[in-house]
C-alpha positions in Angstrom: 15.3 12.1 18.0 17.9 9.7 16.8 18.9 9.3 12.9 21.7 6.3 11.7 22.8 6.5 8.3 21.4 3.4 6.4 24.6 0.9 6.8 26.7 3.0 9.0 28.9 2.3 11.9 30.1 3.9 15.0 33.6 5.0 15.6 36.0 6.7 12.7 36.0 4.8 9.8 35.6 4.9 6.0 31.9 5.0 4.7 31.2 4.8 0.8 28.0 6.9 -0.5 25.8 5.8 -3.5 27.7 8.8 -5.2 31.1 6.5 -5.0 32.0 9.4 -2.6 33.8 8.5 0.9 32.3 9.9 3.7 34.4 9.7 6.5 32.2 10.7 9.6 29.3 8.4 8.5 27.9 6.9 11.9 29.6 9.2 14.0 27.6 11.1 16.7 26.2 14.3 17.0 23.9 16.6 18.5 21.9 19.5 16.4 21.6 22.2 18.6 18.7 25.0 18.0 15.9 26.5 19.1 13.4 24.1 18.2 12.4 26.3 14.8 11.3 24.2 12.1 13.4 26.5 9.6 16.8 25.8 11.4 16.0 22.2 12.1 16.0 21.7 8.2 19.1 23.4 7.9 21.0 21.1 10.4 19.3 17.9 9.5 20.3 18.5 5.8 23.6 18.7 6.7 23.7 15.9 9.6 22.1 13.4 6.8 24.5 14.7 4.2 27.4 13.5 6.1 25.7 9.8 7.2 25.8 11.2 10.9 23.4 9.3 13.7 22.6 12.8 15.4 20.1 13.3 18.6 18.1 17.3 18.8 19.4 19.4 21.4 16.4 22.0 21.4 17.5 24.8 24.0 15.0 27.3 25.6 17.0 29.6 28.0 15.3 32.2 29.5 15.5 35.6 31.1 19.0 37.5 30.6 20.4 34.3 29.1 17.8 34.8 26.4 18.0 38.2 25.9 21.7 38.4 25.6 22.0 35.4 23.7 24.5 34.6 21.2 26.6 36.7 23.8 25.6 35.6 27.0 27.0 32.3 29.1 24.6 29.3 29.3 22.5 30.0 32.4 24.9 28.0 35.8 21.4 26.8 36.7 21.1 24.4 33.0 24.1 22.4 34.6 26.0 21.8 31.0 28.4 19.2 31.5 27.1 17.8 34.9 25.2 14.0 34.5 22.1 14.1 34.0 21.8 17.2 32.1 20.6 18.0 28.6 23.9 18.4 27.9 25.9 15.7 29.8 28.8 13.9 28.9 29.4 11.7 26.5 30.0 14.6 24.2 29.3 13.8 20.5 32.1 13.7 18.2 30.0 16.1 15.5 27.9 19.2 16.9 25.9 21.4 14.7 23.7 24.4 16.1 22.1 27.3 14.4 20.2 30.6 15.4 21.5 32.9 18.1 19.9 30.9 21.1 22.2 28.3 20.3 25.6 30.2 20.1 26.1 30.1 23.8 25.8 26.2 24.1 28.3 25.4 21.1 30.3 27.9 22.5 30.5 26.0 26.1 30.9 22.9 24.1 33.7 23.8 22.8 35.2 24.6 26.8 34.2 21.0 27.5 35.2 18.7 25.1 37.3 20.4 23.5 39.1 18.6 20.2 36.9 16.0 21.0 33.5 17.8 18.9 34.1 19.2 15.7 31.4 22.3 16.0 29.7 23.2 12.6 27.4 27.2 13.2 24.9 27.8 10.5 24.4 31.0 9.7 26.4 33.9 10.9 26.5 33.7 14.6 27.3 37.4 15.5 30.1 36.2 17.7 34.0 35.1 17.3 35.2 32.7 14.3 36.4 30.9 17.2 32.9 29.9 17.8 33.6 27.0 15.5 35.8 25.1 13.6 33.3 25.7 10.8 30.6 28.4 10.1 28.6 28.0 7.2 26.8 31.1 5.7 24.7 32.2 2.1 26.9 33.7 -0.6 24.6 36.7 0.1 25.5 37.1 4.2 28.6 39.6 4.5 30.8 37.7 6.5 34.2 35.6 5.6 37.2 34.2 7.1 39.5 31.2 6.7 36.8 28.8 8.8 33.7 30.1 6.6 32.0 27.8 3.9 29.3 29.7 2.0 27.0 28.4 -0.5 24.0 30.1 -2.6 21.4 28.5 -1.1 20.7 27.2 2.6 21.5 23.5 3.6 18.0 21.3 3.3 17.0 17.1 3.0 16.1 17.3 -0.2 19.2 15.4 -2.0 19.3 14.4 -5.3 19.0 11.3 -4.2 15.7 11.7 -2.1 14.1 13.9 -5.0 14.8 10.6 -7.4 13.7 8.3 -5.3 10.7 10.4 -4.6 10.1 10.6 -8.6 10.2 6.9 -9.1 7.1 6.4 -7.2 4.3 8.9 -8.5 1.3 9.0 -6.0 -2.0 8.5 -8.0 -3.5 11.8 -7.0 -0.8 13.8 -8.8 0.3 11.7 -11.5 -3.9 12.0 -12.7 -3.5 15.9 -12.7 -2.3 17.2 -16.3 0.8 18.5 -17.3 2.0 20.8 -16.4 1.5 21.0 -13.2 2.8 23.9 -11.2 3.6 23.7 -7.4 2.4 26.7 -5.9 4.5 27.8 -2.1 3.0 29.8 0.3 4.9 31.9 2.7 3.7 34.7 4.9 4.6 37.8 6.3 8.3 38.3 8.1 10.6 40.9 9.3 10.9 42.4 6.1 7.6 41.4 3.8 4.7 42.0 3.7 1.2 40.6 2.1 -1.2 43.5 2.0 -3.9 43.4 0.0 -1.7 45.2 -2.9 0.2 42.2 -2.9 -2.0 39.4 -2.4 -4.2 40.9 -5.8 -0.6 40.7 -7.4 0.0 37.5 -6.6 -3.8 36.2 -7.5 -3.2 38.1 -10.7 -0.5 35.9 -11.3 -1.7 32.4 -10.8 -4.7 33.5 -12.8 -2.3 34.3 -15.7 -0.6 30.4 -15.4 -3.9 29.1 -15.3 -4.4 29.5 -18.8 -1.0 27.9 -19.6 -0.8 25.6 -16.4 -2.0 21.7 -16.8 -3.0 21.7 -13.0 -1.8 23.3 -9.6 0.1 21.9 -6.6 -0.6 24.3 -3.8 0.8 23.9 -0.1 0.3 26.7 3.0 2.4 27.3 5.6 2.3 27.7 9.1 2.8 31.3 8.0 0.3 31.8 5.4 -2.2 33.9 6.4 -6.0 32.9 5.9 -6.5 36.0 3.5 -3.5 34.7 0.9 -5.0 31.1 1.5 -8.6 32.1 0.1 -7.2 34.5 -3.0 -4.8 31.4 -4.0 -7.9 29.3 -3.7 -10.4 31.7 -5.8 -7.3 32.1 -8.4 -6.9 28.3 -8.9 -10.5 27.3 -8.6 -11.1 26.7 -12.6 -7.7 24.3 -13.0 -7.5 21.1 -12.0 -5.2 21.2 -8.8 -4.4 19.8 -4.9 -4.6 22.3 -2.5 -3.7 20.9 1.1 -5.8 22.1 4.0 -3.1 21.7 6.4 -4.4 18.1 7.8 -2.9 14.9 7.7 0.8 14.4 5.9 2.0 17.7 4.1 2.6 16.5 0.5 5.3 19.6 -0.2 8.1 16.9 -0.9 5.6 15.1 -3.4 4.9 18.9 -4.4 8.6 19.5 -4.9 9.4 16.0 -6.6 6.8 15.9 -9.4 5.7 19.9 -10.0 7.3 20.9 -14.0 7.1 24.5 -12.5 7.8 25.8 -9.1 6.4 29.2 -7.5 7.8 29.9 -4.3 7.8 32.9 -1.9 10.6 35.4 -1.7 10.4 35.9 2.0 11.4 32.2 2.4 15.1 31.3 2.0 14.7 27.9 3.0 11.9 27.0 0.2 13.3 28.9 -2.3 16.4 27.1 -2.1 14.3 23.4 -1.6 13.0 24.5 -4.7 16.0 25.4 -6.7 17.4 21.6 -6.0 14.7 20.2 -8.4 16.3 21.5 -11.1 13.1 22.8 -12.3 12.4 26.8 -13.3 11.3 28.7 -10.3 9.6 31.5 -10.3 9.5 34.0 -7.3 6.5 36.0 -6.0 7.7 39.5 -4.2 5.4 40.8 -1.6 5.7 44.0 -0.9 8.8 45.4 1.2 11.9 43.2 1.0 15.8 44.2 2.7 19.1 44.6 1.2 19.9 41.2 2.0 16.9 39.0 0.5 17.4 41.2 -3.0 21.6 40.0 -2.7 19.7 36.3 -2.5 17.5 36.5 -4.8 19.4 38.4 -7.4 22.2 36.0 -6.9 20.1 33.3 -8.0 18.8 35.0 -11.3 21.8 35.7 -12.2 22.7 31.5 -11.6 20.2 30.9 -13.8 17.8 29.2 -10.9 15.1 31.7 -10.5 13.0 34.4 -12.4 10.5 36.9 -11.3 6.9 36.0 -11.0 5.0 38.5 -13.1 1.7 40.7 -12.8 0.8 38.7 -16.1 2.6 35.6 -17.5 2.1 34.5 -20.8 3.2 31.1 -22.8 5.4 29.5 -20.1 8.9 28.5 -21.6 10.7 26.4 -19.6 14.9 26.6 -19.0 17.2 24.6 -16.8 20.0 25.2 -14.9 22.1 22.3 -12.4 20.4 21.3 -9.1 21.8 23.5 -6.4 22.6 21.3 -3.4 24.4 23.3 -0.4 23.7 20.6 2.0 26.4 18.5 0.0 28.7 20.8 -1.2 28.7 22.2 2.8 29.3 18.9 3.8 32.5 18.1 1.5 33.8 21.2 2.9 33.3 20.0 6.8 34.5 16.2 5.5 38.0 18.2 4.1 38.5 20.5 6.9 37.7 17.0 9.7 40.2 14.6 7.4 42.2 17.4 7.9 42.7 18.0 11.2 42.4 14.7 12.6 45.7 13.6 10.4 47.3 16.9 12.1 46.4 15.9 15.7 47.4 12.2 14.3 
């Protein structure tokens, strides 16, 4: 998969945004290494677009010890990295941005091959040496810092202010006949640390019953993670409102959900919609399954106290609405990594 910035170039040379901005590695190449996980994808794509890169996916799948001892291990002799006609041949791209720890290895061997050449950009704390990177981008709420580490509130993601704008100036029928207002309603689903039981799926059905009263209509989206029982108590709780509810066939509406919803309720075991969410500049409120680790309540606590984000409750009465500035990491990340690469390429002249 190949992206080129609308109106950019190849090679190093001054690029103008919409914002007036200059984005100097607009058109330059790159490769977004990962796993192939739709949640990291996001997070390097947002930043790729963000910096006007035309960027190819790189999705790695070592296996046996390589696997298992990834970020730590060597790329497997056997992948070939750096030989033609390998996944990771030469030319090498003048940007490369990887996240989660199957990709660690890779950047890492990048870095042996080409050197000054690739500018490598880690998302999220790779468990390994700064050296890992010239630039390693982690939440406010992650422990780690150093001179090379950007972090941000929320994780990197595509939905710009300029895409939510553009997606507001064109209403699709469906929604814009559904009374405001209209509340999008994300699903999540169990993780490492939460989980739905029934407890919590009658607390979150409790909820939604208690916007109904206020709410105009519903927006509601599933995930690949949502499981069927959440699905059905969602459904039961929204039955009486008017509402969309996608069944998970044909195009996912979530960035039409995200563009035109007056009210957001998103999951607190997803990072990455929470933080989607919080660049519409519209209140969010967050349902808490039951369990939860040290590090989600640093995330989510961070951005109450921002002014982003309140608690969904067992019972919610008149909604009042408050606002707070669109959070978008993807471009504050990438003015970082624009600094740090005008930077260094006047230093190495």
């Amino acid at each position: 998969m190949t992206r080129l910035a609308d109106g950019a170039g190849r090679g190093h040379q001054r690029h103008f945004g919409e914002d007036g901005r200059r984005h100097p590695l607009a058109g330059l190449s790159a490769w977004i290494i990962t796993d192939g996980k739709i949640g990291m994808d996001v997070q390097c794509i947002g930043v790729a677009d963000a910096l006007g890169l035309d960027y190819e996916m790189k999705h790695v799948t070592p296996q046996g010890l390589s696997r298992t001892l990834a970020p730590w291990a060597p790329v497997a002799r056997k992948e070939g990295f750096a030989r033609p006609g390998s996944a990771f041949a030469p030319p090498f791209p003048d940007v490369a941005i990887a996240t989660g720890r199957l990709s660690i290895p890779y950047i890492r061997a990048l870095g042996r091959h080409a050197r000054l050449a690739t500018y490598r950009i880690v998302l999220q704390d790779p468990k390994t040496s700064a050296r890992t990177a010239d630039l390693i981008w982690v939440p406010e709420h992650d422990r780690r810092r150093g001179v090379n580490v950007v972090t941000t509130l929320t994780a990197p993601h595509s939905f710009s202010q300029a895409r939510l704008a553009s997606l507001r100036s064109d209403v699709p029928p469906a929604i814009a006949a559904l009374p405001s207002p209209r509340i999008a309603v994300i699903l999540g689903g169990p993780s490492g640390a939460y989980r739905y039981t029934e407890a919590a799926i009658a607390r979150l059905a409790a909820a939604l019953a208690g916007l109904a009263a206020e709410a105009g209509s519903f927006l509601v989206t599933p995930s690949r993670r949502t499981p069927r029982e959440v699905l059905a108590a969602v459904e039961q709780a929204t039955r009486s409102s008017p509402r969309i509810l996608w069944d998970m066939t044909g195009e996912n509406p979530y960035p039409q959900f995200l563009a035109h919803a007056d009210w957001l309720v998103v999951p607190a075991d997803s990072v990455n919609m929470t933080g989607e969410a919080c660049a519409t500049g519209r209140p969010v409120l967050v349902f808490e399954p039951d369990g939860g680790s040290a590090k989600f309540r640093r995330f989510h606590e961070a951005l109450r106290r921002y002014g982003a984000t309140r608690p969904l409750a067992g019972t919610v009465g008149r909604l009042e609405p408050w606002d707070y500035q669109p959070l978008d990491s993807a471009d504050v990340i990438a003015r970082a990594i624009e600094e740090r690469w005008s930077r260094r390429r006047h230093m190495l002249g």
